[in-house]
KEKE-3310 file (N, C-alpha, C; in steps of 0.2 Angstrom, whole numbers, plus 5000, padded with zeros to 4 digits):
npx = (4728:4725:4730:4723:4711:4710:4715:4700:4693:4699:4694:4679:4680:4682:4672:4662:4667:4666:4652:4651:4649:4639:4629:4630:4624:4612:4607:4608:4599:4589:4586:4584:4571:4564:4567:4561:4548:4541:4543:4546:4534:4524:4523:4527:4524:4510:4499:4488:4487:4501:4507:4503:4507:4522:4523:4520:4527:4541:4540:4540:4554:4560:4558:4562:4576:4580:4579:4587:4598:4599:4598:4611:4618:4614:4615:4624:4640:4645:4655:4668:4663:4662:4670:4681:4689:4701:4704:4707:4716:4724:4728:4737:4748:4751:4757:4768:4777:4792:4796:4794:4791:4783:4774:4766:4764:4753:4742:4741:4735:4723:4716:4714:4702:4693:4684:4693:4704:4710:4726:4740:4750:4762:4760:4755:4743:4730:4728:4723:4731:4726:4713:4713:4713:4709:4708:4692:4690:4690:4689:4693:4701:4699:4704:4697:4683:4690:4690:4686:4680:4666:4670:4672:4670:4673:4679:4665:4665:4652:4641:4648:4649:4656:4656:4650:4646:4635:4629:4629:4621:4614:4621:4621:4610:4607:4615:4609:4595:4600:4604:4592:4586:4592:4592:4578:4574:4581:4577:4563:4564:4569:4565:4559:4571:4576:4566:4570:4580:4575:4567:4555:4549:4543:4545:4552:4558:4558:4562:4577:4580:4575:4584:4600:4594:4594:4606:4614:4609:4610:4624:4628:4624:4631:4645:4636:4632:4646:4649:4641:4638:4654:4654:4642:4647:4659:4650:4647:4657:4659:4669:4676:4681:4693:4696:4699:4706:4719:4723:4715:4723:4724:4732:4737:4743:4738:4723:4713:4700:4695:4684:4672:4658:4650:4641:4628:4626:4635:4628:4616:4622:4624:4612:4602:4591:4576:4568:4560:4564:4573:4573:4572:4577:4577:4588:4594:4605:4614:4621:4634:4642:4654:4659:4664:4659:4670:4677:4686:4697:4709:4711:4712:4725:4724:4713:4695:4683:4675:4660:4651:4648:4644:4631:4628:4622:4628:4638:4634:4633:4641:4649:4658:4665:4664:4659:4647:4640:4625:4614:4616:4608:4592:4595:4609:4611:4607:4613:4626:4627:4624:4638:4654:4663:4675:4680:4672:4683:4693:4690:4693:4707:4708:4706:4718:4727:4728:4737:4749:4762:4767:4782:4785:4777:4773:4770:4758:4753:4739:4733)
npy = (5237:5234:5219:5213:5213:5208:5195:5195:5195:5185:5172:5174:5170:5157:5151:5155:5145:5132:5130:5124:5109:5104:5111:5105:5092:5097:5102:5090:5082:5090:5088:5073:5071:5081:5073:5059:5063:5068:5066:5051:5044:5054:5057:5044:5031:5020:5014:5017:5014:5006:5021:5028:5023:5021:5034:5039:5029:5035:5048:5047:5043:5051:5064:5060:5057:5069:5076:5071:5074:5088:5090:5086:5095:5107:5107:5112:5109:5102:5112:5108:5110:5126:5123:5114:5125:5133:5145:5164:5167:5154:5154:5165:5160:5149:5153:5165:5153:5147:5133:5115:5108:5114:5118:5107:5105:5113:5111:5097:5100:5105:5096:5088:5086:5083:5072:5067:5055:5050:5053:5058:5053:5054:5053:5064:5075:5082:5094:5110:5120:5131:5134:5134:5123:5109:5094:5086:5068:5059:5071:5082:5094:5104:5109:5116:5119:5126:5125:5115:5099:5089:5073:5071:5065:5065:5080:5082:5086:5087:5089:5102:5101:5099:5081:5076:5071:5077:5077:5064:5053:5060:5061:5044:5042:5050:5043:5032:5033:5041:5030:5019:5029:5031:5017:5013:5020:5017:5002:5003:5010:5001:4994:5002:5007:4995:4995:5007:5002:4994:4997:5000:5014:5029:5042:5053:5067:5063:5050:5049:5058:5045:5037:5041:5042:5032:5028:5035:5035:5019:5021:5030:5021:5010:5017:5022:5013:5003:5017:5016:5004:5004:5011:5009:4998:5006:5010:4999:4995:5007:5016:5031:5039:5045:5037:5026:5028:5031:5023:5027:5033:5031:5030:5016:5015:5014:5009:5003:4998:5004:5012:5003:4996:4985:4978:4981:4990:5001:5004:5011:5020:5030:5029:5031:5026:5023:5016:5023:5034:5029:5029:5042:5058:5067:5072:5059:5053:5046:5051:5067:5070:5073:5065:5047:5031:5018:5001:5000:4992:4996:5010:5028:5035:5049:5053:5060:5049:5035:5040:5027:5025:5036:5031:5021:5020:5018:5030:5047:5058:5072:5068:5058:5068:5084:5086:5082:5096:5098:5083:5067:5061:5053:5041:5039:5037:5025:5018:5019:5014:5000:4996:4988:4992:5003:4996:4999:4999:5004:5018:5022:5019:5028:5040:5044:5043:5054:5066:5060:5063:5065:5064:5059:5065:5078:5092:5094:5099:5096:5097)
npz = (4717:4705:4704:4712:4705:4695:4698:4705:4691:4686:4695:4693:4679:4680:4686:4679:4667:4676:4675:4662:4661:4668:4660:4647:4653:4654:4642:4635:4641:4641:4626:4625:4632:4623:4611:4614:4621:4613:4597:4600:4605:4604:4591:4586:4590:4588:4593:4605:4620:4623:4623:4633:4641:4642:4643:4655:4664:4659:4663:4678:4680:4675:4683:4696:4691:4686:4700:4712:4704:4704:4718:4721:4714:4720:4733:4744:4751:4769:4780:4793:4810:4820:4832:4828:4821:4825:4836:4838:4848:4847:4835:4834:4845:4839:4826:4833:4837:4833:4834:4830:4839:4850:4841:4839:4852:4855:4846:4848:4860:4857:4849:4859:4865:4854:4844:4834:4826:4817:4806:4800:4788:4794:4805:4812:4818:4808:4800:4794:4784:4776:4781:4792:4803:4814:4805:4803:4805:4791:4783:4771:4760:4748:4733:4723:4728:4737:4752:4766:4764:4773:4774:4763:4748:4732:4718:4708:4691:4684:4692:4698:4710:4726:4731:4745:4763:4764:4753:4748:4745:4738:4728:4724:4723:4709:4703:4702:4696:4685:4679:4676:4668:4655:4653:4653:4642:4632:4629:4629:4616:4609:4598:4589:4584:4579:4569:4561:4552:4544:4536:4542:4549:4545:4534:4542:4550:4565:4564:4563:4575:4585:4581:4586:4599:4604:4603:4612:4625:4625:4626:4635:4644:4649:4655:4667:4674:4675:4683:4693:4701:4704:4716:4724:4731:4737:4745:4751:4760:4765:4763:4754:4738:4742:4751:4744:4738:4745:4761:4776:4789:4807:4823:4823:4811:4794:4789:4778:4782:4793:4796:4794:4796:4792:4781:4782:4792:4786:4774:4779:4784:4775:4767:4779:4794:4791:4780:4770:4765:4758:4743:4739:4737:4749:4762:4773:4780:4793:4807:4808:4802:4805:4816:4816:4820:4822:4819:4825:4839:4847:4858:4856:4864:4866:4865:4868:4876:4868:4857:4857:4871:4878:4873:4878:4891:4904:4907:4908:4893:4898:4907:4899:4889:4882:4868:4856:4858:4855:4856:4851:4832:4836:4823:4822:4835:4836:4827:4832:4843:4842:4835:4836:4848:4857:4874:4890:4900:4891:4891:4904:4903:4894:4901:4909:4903:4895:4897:4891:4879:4862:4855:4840:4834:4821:4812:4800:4783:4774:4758)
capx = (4721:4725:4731:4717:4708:4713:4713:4692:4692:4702:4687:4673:4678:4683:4668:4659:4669:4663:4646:4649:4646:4630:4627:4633:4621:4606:4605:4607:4594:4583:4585:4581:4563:4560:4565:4557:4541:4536:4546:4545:4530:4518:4523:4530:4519:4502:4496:4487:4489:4507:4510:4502:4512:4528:4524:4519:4533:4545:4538:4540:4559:4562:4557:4567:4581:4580:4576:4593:4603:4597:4598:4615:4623:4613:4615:4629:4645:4646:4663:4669:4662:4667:4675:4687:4693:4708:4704:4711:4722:4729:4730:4743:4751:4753:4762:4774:4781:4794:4799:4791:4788:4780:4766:4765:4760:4746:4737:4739:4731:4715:4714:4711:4694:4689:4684:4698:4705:4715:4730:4743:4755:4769:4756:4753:4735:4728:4728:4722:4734:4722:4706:4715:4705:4710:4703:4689:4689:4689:4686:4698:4704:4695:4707:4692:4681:4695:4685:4687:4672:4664:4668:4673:4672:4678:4675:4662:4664:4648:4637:4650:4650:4661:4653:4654:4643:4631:4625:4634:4616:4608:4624:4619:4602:4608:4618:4605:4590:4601:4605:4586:4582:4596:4590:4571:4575:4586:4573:4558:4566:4574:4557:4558:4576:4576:4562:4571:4585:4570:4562:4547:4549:4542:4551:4552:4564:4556:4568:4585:4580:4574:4591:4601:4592:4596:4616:4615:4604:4615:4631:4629:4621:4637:4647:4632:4632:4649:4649:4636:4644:4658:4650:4640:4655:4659:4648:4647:4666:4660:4674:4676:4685:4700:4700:4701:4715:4723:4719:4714:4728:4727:4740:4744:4743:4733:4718:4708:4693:4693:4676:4669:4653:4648:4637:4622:4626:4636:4622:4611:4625:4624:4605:4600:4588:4569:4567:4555:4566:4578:4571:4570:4583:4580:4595:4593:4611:4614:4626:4633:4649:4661:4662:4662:4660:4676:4678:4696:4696:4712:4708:4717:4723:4727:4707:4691:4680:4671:4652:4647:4649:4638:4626:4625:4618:4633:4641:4633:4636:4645:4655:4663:4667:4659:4657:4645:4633:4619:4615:4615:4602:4591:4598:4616:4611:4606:4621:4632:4624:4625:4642:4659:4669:4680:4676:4672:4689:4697:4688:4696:4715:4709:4706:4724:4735:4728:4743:4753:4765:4770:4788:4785:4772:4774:4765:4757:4747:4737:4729)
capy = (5236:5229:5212:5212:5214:5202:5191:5193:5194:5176:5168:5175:5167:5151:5149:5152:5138:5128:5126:5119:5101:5103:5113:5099:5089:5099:5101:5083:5080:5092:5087:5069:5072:5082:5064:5052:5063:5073:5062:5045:5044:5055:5055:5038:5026:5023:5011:5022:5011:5008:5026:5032:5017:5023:5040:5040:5027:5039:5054:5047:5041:5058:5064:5056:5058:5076:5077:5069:5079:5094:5090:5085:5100:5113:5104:5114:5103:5105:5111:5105:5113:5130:5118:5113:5130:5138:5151:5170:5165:5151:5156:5169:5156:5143:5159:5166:5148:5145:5127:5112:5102:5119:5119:5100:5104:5117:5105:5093:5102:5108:5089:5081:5089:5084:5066:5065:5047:5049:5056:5060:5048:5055:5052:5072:5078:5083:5103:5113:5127:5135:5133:5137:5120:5102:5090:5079:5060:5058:5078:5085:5101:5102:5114:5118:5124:5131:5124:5109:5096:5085:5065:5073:5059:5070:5086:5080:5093:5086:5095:5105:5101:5092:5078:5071:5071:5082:5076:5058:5049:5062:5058:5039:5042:5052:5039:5027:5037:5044:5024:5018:5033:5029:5007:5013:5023:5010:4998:5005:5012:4996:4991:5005:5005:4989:4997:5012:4999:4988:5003:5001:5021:5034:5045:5058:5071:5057:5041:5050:5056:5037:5033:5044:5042:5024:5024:5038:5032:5015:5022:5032:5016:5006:5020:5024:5005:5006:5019:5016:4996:5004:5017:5002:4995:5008:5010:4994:4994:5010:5020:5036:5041:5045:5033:5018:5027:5031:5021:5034:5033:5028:5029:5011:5014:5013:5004:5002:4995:5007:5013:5000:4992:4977:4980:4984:4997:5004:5007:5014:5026:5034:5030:5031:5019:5026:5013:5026:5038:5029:5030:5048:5064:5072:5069:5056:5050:5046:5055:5075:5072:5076:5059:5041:5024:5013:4995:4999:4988:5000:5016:5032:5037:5055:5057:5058:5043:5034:5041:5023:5025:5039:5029:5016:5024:5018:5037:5053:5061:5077:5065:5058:5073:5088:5085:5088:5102:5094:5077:5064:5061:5047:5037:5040:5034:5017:5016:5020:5008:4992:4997:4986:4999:5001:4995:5007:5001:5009:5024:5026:5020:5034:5046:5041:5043:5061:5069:5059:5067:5061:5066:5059:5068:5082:5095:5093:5102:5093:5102)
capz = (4716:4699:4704:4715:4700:4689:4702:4705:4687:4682:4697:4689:4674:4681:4689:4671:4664:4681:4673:4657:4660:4670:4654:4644:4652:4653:4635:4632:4646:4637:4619:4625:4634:4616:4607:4617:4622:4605:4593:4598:4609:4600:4583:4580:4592:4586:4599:4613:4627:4622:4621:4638:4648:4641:4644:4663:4666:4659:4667:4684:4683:4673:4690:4699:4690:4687:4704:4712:4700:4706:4723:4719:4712:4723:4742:4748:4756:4774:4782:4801:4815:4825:4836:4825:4822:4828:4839:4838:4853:4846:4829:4834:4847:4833:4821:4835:4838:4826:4833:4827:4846:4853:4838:4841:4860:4853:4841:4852:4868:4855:4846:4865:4867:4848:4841:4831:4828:4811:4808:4792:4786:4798:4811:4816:4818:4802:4800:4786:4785:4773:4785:4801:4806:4813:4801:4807:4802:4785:4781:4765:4756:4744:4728:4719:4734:4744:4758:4770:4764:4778:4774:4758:4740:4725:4716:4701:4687:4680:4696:4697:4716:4730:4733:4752:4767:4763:4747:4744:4747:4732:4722:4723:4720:4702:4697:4700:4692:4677:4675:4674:4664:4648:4653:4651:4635:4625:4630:4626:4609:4604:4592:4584:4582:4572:4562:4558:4548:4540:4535:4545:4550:4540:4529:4545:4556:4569:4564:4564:4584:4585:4580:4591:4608:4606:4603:4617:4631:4628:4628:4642:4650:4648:4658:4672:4676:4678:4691:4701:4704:4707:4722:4727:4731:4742:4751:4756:4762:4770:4761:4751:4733:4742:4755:4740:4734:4750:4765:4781:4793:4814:4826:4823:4806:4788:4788:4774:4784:4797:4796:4789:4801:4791:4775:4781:4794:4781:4770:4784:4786:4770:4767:4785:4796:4789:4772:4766:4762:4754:4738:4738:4737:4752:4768:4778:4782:4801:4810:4810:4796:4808:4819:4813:4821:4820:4819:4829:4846:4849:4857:4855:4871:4867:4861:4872:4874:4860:4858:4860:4878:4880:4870:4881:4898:4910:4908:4905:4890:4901:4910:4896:4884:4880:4861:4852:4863:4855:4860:4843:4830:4835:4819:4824:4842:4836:4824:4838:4851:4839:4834:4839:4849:4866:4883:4896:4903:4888:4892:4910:4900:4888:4906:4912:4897:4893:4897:4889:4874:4856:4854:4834:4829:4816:4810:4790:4780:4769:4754)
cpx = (4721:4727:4724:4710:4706:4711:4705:4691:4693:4695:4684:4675:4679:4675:4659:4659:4667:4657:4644:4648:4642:4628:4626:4624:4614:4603:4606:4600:4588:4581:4580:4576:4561:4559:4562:4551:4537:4536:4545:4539:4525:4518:4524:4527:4514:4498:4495:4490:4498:4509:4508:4505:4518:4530:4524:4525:4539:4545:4541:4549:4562:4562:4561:4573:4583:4581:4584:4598:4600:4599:4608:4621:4621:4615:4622:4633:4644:4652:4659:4666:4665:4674:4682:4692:4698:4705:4707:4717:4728:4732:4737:4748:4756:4758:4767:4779:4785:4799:4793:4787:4784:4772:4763:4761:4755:4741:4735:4734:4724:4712:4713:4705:4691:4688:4688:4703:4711:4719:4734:4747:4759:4765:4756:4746:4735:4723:4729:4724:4730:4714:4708:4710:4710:4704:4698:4691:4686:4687:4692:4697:4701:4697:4702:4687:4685:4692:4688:4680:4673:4665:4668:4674:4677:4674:4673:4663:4655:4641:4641:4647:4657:4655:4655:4648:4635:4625:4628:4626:4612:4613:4623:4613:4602:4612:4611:4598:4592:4603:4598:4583:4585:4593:4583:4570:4577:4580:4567:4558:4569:4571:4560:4562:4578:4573:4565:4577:4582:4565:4555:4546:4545:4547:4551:4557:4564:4563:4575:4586:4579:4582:4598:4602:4593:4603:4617:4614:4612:4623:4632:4627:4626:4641:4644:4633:4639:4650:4647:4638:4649:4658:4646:4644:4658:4658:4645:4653:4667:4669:4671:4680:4692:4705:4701:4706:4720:4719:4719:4720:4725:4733:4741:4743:4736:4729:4713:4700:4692:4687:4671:4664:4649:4642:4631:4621:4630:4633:4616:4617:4624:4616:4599:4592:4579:4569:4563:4557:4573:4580:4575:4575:4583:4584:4593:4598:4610:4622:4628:4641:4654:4665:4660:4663:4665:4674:4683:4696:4702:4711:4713:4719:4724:4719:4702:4685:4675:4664:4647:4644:4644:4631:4621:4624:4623:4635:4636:4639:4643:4653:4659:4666:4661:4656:4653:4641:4627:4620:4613:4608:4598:4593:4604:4618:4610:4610:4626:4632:4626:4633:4650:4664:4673:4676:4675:4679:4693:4696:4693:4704:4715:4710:4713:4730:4733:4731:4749:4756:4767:4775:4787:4781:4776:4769:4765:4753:4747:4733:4721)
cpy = (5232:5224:5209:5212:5209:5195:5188:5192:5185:5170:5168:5170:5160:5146:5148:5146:5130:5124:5122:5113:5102:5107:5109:5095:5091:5098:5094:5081:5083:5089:5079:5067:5075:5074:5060:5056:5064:5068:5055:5042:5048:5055:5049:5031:5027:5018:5016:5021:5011:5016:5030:5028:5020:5031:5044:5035:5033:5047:5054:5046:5048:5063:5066:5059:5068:5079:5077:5073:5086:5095:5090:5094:5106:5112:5107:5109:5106:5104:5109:5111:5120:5128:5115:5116:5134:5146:5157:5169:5160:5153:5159:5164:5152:5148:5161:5160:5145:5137:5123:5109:5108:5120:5114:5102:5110:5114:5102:5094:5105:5101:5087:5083:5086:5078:5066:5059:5047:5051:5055:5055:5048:5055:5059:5073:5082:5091:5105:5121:5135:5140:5134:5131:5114:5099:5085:5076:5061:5066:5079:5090:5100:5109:5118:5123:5129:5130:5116:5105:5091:5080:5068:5065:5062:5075:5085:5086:5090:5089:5100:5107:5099:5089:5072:5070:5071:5079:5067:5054:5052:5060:5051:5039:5044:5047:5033:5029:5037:5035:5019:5021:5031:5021:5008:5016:5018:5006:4998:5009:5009:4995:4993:5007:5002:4992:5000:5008:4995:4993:5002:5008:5026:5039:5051:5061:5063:5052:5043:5054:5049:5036:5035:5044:5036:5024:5029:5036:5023:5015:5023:5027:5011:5010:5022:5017:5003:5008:5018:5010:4998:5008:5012:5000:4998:5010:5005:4991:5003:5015:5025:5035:5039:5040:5026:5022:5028:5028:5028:5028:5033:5029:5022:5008:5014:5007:5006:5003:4998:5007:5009:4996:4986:4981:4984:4989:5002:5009:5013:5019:5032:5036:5032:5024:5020:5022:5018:5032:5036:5030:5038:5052:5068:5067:5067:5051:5050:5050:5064:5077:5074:5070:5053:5035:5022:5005:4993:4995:4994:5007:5021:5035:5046:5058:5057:5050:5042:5036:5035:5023:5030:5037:5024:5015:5022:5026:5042:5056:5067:5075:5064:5062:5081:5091:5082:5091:5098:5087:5075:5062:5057:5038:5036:5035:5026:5014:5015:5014:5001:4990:4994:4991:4997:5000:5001:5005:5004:5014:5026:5024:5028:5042:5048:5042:5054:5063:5065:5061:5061:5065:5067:5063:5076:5087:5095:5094:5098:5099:5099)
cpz = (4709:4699:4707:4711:4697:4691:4702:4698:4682:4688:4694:4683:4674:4683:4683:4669:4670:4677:4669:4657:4663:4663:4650:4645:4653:4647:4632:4635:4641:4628:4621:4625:4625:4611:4607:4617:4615:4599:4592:4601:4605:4594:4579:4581:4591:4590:4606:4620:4629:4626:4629:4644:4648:4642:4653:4667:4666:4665:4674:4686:4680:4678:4695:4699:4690:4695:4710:4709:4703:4712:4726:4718:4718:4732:4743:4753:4762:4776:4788:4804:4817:4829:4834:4821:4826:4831:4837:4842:4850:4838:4831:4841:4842:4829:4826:4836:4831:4828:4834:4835:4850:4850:4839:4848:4860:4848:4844:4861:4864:4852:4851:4866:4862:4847:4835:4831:4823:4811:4800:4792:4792:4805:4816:4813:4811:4802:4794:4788:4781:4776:4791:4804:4808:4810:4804:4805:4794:4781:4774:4761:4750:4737:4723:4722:4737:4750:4758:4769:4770:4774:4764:4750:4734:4723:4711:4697:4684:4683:4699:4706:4719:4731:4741:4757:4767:4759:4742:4743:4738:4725:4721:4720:4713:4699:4695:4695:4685:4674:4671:4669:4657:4648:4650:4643:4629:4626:4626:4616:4604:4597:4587:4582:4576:4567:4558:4552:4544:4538:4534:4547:4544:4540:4534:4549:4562:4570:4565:4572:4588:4587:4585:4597:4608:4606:4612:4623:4631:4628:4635:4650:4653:4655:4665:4676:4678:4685:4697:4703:4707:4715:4726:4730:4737:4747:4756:4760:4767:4767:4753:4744:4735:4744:4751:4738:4739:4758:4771:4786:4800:4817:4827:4817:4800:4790:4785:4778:4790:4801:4794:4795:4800:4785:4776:4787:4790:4778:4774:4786:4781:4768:4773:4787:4793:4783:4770:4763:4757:4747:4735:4741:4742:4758:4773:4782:4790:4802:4806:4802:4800:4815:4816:4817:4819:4821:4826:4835:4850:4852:4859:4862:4875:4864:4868:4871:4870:4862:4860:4868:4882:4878:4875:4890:4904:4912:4904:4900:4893:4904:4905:4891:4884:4872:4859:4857:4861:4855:4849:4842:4834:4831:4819:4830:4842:4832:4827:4843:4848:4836:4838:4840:4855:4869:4888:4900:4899:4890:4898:4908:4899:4895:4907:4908:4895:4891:4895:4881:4866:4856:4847:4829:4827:4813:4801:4788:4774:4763:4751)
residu = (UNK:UNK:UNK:UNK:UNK:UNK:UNK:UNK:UNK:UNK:UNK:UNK:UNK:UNK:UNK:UNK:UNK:UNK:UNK:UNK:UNK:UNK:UNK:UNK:UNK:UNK:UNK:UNK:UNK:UNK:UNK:UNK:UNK:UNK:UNK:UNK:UNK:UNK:UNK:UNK:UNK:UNK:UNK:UNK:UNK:UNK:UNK:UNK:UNK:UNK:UNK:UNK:UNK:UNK:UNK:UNK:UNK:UNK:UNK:UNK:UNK:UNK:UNK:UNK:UNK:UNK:UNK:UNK:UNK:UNK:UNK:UNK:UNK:UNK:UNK:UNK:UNK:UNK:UNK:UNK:UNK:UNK:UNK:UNK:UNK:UNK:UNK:UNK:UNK:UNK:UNK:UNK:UNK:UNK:UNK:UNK:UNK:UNK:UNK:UNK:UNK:UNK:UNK:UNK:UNK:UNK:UNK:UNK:UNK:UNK:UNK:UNK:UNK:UNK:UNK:UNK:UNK:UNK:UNK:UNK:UNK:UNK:UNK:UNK:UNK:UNK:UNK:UNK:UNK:UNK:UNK:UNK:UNK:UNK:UNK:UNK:UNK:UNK:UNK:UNK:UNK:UNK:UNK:UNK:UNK:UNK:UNK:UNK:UNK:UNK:UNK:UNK:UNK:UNK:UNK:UNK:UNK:UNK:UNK:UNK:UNK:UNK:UNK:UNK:UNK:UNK:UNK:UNK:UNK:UNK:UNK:UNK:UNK:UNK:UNK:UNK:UNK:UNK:UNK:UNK:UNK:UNK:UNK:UNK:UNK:UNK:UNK:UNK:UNK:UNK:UNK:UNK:UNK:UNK:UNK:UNK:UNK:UNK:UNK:UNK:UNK:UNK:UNK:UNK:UNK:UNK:UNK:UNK:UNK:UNK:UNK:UNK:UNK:UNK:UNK:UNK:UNK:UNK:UNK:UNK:UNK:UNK:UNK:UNK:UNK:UNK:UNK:UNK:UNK:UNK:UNK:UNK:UNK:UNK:UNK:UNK:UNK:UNK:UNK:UNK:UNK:UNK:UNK:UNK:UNK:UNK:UNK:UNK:UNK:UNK:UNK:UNK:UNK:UNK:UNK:UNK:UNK:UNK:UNK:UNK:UNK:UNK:UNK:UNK:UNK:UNK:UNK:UNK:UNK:UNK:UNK:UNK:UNK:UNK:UNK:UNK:UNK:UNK:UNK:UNK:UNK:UNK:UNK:UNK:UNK:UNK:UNK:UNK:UNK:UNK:UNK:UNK:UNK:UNK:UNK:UNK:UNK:UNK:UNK:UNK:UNK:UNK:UNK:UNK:UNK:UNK:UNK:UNK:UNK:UNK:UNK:UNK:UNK:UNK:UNK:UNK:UNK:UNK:UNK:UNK:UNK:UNK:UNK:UNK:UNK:UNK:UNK:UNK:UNK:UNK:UNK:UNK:UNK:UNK:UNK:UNK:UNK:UNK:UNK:UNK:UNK:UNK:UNK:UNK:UNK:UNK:UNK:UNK:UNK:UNK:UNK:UNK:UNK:UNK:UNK:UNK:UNK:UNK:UNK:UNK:UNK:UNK:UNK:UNK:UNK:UNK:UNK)
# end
């Protein structure tokens, strides 16, 4: 009982120490609003007009930004599927088997049913010994969660999330907000900046938050700027965190550019196809985070057929697969349809090779 103890007891406190940077930036966030609203807005601007423009601007990207950030830390990641769980059968299948080509032809008979495309370096199906799960496409272990995140980026200490699937779209939107929010502040504060060193200020508490929320707002605008270029970047290349530092793996190898469908379905993949929401923090990504559109011309001939195919009214959904139970979004459906895939003769390759074996493959757990 006392490891067992210690143990819930070293959680608890880990997950204390979790908060402090959303901590961190609350109190910064708060102290701010006091500078700018009380400080430099009603005690230090004496033009009205001035001071009721700079304060309904502010309000609105304050907003925003707050608004993102919230959406951000509290949007829970989504794991894989049931489906991509291990059953009770095979669980204990996969344990009594102690040779490696036996567990290979167990993975390998639960991965032909699944959209599964990717694969480990050593080119064996991508199984989370932790999560008892094959990985979807782009999915990852996540050492901080102890959970498998969907389409997984990284684990921000600063929302003191994972950020992937789920919530990639509200983590854009907070970089972009918290960007405008420090540009609008430096900006609007520069004036009175200058004054405070020509001593135009009065001799008050006032000028030394003046001075502050200016080096602050443009430090942090220096590094937000930055990131979000860098994210941008991203998502226009249609890649993750990970997959810039490691490309996603194929059976005929690493490709960077896997997933990548041309800049501006890209963006509609994270943003989704509705411009009216792009703005705004609530979830309007296309597709389910567990399949993705490829670029690949090659198709795998150990998977089921590509979802374009059910897209594109030749074959019913049922005929070719029985993944997913629900039919796809509308937004997914018009991604998928305009999306360079296989032919329907790959499809009856991919019927024909089913049973065909990988001697190479290997079993590897990723963390």
């Amino acid at each position: 009982m006392a490891p067992s103890g210690s143990r819930s007891m070293k959680k608890g406190c880990q997950r204390v120490l979790y908060w402090i940077p959303v901590l961190f930036i609350a109190l910064i966030v708060a102290w701010s609003y006091y500078a700018y609203v009380l400080q430099l807005c009603i005690e230090s601007i004496e033009d009205t007009g001035e001071k009721v423009v700079y304060l309904l601007v502010y309000h609105v990207v304050f907003i925003m930004f707050v608004w993102a950030y919230w959406q951000t830390i509290f949007t829970k990641p989504m794991n894989p599927l049931k489906e991509f769980h291990l059953s009770y059968s095979d669980k204990e299948l996969l344990e009594r088997e102690d040779r490696g080509e036996s567990q290979q032809e167990i993975l390998r008979r639960i991965a032909k049913d699944l959209p599964i495309y990717t694969r480990t370096n050593s080119g064996a199906i991508r199984f989370c010994d932790r999560c008892q799960l094959l990985k979807p496409d782009r999915c990852h272990h996540c050492s901080v969660c102890d959970k498998c995140i969907l389409k997984m980026d990284h684990h921000c200490p600063w929302v003191n999330n994972c950020v992937g699937f789920s919530n990639y779209k509200f983590f854009m939107l907070f970089l972009l907000y918290s960007l405008l929010y420090c540009l609008f502040i430096t900006a609007t504060d520069l004036q009175y900046f200058i004054k405070f060193w020509t001593k135009g200020l009065p001799d008050t508490q006032a000028k030394f938050h003046i001075l502050f929320l200016f080096f602050s707002a443009s430090m942090f605008s220096v590094s937000l700027a930055s990131l979000l270029t860098y994210h941008c970047w991203l998502v226009c290349r249609n890649r993750s965190t990970l997959e810039a530092v490691r490309s996603p793996v194929f059976r005929h190898g690493p490709d960077k550019n896997g997933f990548s469908l041309g800049c501006s379905k890209n963006f509609r993949q994270v943003f989704g196809d509705e411009t009216k929401y792009w703005p705004i923090p609530v979830f309007s990504s296309s597709g389910d985070g567990c399949m993705f559109p490829t670029c690949l011309v090659n198709v795998d001939p150990e998977q089921p057929a590509s979802p374009t195919s059910s897209n594109n009214g030749k074959k019913g959904a049922a005929e070719v697969r029985q993944f997913p139970s629900k039919p796809l979004r509308e937004s997914q459906s018009r991604l998928l349809a305009s999306t360079p895939s296989w032919s329907e003769s790959d499809s009856a390759t991919d019927k024909d090779n089913k049973g065909t074996s990988n001697p190479g493959m290997t079993i590897e757990h990723e963390a």
